[in-house]
C-alpha positions in Angstrom: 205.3 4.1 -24.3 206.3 6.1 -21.0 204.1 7.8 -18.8 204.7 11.5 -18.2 204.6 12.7 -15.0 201.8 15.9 -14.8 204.6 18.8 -15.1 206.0 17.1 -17.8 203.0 17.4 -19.8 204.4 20.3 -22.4 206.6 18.0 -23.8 204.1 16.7 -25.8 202.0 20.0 -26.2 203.0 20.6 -29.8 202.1 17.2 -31.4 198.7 18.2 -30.4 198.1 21.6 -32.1 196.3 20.1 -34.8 193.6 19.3 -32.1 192.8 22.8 -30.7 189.1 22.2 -31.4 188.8 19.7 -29.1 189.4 21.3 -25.3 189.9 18.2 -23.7 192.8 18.0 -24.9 194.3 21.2 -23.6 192.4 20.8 -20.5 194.2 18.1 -19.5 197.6 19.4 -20.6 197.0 22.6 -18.4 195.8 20.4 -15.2 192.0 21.2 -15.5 190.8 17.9 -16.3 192.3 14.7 -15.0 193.8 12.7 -17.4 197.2 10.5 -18.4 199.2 11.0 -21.1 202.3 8.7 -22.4 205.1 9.1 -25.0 207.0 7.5 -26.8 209.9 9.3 -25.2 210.3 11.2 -22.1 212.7 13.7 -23.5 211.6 14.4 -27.1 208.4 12.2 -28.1 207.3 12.1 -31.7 204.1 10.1 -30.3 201.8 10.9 -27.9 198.5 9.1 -26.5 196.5 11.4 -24.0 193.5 9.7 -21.7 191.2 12.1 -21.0 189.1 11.0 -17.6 185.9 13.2 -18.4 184.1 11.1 -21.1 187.2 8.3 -21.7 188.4 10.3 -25.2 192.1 9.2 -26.4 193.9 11.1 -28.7 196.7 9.8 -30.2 199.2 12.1 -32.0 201.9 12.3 -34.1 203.7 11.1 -37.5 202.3 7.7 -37.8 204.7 4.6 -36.2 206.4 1.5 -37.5 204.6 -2.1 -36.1 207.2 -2.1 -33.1 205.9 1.4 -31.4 202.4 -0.1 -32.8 202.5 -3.1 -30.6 203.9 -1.0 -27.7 200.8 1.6 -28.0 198.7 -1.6 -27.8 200.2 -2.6 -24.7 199.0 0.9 -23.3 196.0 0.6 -23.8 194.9 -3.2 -23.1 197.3 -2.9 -19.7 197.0 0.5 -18.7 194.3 2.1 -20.0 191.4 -0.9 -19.6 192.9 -1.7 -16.1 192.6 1.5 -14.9 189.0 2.0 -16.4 188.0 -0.8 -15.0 188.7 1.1 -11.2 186.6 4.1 -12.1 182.9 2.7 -13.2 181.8 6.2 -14.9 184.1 5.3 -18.0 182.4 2.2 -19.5 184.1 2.9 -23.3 186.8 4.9 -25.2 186.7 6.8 -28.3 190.1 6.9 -30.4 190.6 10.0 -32.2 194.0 10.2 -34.4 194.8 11.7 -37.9 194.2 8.3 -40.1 196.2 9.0 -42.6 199.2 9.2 -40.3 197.9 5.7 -38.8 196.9 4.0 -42.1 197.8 0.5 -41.8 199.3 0.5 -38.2 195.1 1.1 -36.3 194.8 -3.1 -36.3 198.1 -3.2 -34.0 197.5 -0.2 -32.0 193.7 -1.8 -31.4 194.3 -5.5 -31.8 191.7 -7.0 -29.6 189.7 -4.2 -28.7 187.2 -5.0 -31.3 186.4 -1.2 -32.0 183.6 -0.1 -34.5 184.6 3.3 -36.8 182.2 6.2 -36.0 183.0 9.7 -37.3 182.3 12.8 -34.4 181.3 16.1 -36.0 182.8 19.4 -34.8 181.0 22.7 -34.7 182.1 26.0 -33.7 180.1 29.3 -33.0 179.6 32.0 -35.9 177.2 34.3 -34.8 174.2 33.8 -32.1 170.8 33.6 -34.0 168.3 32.1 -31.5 166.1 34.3 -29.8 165.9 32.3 -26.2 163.3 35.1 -24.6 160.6 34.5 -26.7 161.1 30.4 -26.7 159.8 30.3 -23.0 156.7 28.8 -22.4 154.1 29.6 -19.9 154.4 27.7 -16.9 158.6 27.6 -17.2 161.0 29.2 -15.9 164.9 29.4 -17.1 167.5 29.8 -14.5 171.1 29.6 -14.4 172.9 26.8 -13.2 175.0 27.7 -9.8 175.5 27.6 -6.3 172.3 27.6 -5.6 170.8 25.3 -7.8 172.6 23.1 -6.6 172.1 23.5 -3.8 168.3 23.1 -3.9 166.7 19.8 -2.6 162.9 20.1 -4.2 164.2 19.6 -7.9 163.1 16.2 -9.8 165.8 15.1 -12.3 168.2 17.8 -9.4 170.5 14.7 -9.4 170.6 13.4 -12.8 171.9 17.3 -13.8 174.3 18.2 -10.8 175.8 14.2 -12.2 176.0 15.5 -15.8 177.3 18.4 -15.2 179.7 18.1 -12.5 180.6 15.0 -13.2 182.7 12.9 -10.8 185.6 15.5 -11.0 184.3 18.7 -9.9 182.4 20.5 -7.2 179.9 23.0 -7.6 182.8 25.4 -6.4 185.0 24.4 -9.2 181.9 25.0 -11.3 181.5 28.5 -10.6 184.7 29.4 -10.9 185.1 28.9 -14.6 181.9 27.4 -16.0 178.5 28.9 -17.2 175.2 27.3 -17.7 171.3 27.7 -17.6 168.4 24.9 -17.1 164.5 25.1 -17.4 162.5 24.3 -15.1 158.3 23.3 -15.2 156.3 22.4 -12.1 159.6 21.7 -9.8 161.3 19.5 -12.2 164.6 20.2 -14.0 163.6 19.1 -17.6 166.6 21.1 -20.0 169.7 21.9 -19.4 172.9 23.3 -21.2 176.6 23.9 -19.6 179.8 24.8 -20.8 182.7 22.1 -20.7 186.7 22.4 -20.5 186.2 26.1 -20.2 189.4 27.9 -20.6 189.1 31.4 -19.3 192.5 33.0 -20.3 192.1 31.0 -24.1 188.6 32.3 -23.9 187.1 29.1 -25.2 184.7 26.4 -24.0 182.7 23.8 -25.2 178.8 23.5 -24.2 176.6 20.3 -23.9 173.1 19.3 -23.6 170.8 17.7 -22.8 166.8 17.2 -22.3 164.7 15.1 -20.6 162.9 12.7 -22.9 159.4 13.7 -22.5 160.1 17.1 -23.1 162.3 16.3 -26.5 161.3 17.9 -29.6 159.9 21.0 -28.2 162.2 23.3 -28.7 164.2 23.4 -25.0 167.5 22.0 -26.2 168.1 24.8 -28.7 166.2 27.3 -25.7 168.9 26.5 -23.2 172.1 26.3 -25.8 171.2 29.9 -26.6 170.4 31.2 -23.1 174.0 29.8 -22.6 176.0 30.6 -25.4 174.4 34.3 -24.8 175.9 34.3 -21.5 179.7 32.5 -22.5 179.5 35.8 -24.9 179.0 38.1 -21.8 181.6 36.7 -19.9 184.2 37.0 -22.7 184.1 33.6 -23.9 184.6 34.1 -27.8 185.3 30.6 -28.7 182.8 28.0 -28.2 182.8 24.7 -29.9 180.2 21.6 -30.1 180.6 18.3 -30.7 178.3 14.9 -31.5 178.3 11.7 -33.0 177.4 12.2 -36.6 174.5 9.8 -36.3 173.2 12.3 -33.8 171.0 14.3 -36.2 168.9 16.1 -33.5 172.5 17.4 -31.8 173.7 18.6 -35.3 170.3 20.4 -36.4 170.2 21.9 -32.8 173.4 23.3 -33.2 172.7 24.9 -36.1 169.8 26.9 -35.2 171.9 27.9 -32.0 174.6 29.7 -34.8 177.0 27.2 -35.0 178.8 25.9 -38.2 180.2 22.4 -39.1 184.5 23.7 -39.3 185.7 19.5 -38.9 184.2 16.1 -39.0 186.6 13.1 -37.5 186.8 9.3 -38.3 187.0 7.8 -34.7 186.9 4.1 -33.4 185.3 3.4 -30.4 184.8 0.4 -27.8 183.7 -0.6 -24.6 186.0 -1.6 -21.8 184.1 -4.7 -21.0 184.3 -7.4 -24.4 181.0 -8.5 -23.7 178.8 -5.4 -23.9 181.2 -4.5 -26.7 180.1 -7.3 -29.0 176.6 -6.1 -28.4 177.3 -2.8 -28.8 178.8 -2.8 -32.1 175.7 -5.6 -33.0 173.2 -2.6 -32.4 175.6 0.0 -34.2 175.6 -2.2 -37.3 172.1 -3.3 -37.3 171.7 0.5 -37.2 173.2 0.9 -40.6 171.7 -2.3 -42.1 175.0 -4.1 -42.0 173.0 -6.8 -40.6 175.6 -9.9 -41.3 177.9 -7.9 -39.3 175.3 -7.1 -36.8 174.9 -10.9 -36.6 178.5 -11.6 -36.4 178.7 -9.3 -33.4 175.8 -10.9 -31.8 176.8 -14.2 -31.6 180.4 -13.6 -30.5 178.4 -11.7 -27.0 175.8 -14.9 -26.6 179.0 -17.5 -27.1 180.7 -15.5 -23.8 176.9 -15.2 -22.1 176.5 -19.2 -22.8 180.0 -20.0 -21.6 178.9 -18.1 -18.7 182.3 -16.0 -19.0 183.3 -13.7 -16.4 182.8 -10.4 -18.6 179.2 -11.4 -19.3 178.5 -11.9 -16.0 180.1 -8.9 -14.9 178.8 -6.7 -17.4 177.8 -3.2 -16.0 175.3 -2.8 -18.8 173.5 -5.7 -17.9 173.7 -5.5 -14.3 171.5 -2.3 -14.4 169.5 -4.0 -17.3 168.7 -7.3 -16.4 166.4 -8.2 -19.3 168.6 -6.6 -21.9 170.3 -9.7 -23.5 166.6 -11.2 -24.2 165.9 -8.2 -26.2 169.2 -9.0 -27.9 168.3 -12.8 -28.7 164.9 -11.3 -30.0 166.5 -8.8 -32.2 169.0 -11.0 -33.5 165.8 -13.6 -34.0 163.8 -10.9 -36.1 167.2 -10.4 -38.5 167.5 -14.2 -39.0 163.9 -13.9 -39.6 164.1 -11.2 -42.3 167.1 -13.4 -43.8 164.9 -16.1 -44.6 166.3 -18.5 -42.1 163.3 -19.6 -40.1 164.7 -22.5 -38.0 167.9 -20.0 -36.8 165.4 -17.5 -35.9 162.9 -19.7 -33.9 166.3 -21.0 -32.0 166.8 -17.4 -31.2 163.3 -16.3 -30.4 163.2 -19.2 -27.8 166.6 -18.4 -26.4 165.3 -15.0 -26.0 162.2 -16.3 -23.7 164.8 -18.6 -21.6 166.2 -15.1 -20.9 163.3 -13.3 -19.7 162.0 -11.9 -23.2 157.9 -12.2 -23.4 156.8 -9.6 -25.1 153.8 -11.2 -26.7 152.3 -8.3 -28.3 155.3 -7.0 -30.1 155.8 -10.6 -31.3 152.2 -10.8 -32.7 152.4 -7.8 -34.8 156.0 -7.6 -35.4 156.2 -7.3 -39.5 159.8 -8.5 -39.4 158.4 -11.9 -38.5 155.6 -12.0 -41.2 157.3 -14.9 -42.7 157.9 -17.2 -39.5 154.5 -17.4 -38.6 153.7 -20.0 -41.2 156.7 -21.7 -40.0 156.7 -24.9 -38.0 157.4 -24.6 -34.3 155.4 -20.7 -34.4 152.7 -21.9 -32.4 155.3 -23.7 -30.0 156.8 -20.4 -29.5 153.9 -18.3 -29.1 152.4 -21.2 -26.5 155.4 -20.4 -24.3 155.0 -16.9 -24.4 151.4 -17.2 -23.5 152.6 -19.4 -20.2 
């Protein structure tokens, strides 16, 4: 795989038209959006894998490959691709998207030792505007669009953590303006909803829009308030293509975007992983353990505490952990509770412990914890709840 250089990037344009709901995509093809893309060849690819730098999304196109280009597309992305995340800390995982049946059989090479977990992302794109936003405001609130000078206004709580999200670490409020449209509420000087477009294309006449509420003020309402507001605006401005995407899991996004007047036109199988192994492992434990795959969950576990044990590099280093400090107790604890609800008392008491040696001493949940019903007539309980008592 060869990288292209950034005015060579319409070489590969056409083995990504079966992507045109995702703008990424294009935004980085046109120059909007940072990004890398490589080929297969420089002259006349018949593979393509684009980078995009926004939210870490690879696309990898093209007819399928034989275990040769396979291995070579691994190469990109263990060398190339994790090295250079690793230099910009706002990307902490990627999501692979790519046409499966064209990769049926070749994914383990092109992902060998990226231990990824399959999710699918859903795809929505606008029909017909049915919210009413002007009758969703409540007293005491106050919806305002997002530009120059909201940003920049210094009285704002949550003013940085929505200039971050929506600007990102690749615009500036000018570029903002220029293309992009978006409204926030506001209550009592805090910025608690917002929604902005993404990848906006003027001349294509497309964008995407993404939200996102403050978590005491979820489930009210303000997330489908401020998608309207906005997608009532994209409409004004000429914008007659706007998509939306989320993690299928994400049933709040999906229901939100339906009342908004968007319809479900794609769903895609993805695989996705985090740059750093040891957050990965524990990752993937909490994505299975979501979906009840619990031996997997358990598998994935204990490949993260062998690296934190061994006091490896990438556990130490982990940038989930360093802002979390007492996340890998929680881990032992949850992985405790599963053993637990396996009927293996003596692996989950080793677990429990191991969660307390790492700063877990949560003595209430443990008490009425139901997962845990059976352990408490186990010997070596009232050991454990003795040290969580000291």
């Amino acid at each position: 795989m060869y990288e292209l250089e950034r005015g060579d990037y319409a070489r590969v344009r056409a083995l990504y038209k079966e992507w045109g709901h995702y703008l990424s995509v294009s935004a980085v093809l046109d120059g909007r959006c940072p990004g890398k893309v490589w080929a297969d060849d420089l002259s006349e690819p018949r593979t393509g894998l684009l980078w995009e730098f926004a939210e870490g999304e690879l696309f990898l196109a093209g007819p399928g490959a034989d275990e040769a280009l396979s291995r070579s597309l691994n190469r990109c992305i263990l060398e190339r691709v994790y090295a250079e995340a690793r230099e910009m800390p706002h990307l902490s995982e990627f999501t692979l998207y790519c046409e499966p049946l064209a990769w049926e059989g070749q994914l383990d090479i092109v992902l060998r030792d990226t231990h990824p977990m399959m999710h699918h992302r859903k795809c929505f794109a606008l029909k017909k505007l049915r919210a009413d936003w002007r009758g969703m405001i409540p007293e005491g609130f106050v919806l305002t669009e997002i530009d120059g000078e909201l940003f920049s206004r210094t009285d704002l709580a949550n003013h940085d953590v929505m200039a971050e999200w929506v600007l990102g670490l690749w615009r500036t409020p000018e570029d903002y303006q220029e293309q992009d449209i978006g409204t926030c509420l506001l209550h009592d000087n805090e910025v608690v909803s917002w929604c902005a477009s993404e990848f906006t294309s003027l001349p294509a006449r497309a964008c995407e829009v993404g939200i996102y509420t403050s978590e005491a003020y979820r489930r009210q309402g303000f997330a489908t308030l401020t998608a309207a507001a906005t997608v009532e605006r994209c409409l004004e401005r000429g914008i007659e293509h706007i998509g939306w995407h989320c993690w299928s899991r994400n049933v709040a996004s999906a229901a939100t975007a339906r009342k908004v007047g968007f319809e479900l036109v794609a769903e895609h199988r993805v695989y996705n992983a985090c740059f750093n192994r040891f957050d990965n492992h524990l990752l993937q434990a909490h994505y299975h353990r979501q979906a009840d795959q619990v031996r997997e969950a358990l598998a994935a576990w204990e490949q993260g505490f062998a690296m934190w044990e061994a006091g490896d590099r990438e556990a130490r280093c982990s940038p989930h952990f360093a802002q979390h400090t007492d996340a890998i107790g929680w881990c032992y604890y949850a992985a405790g509770r599963v053993r637990a609800q396996l009927g293996e008392p003596h692996a989950a008491l080793r677990y429990l412990h191991k969660a307390i040696d790492n700063r877990w001493a949560d003595a209430e949940r443990l008490a009425r914890d139901e997962a845990l019903v059976t352990l408490r007539q186990a010997p070596g309980w009232e050991a454990l709840r003795a040290r969580i008592d000291e």
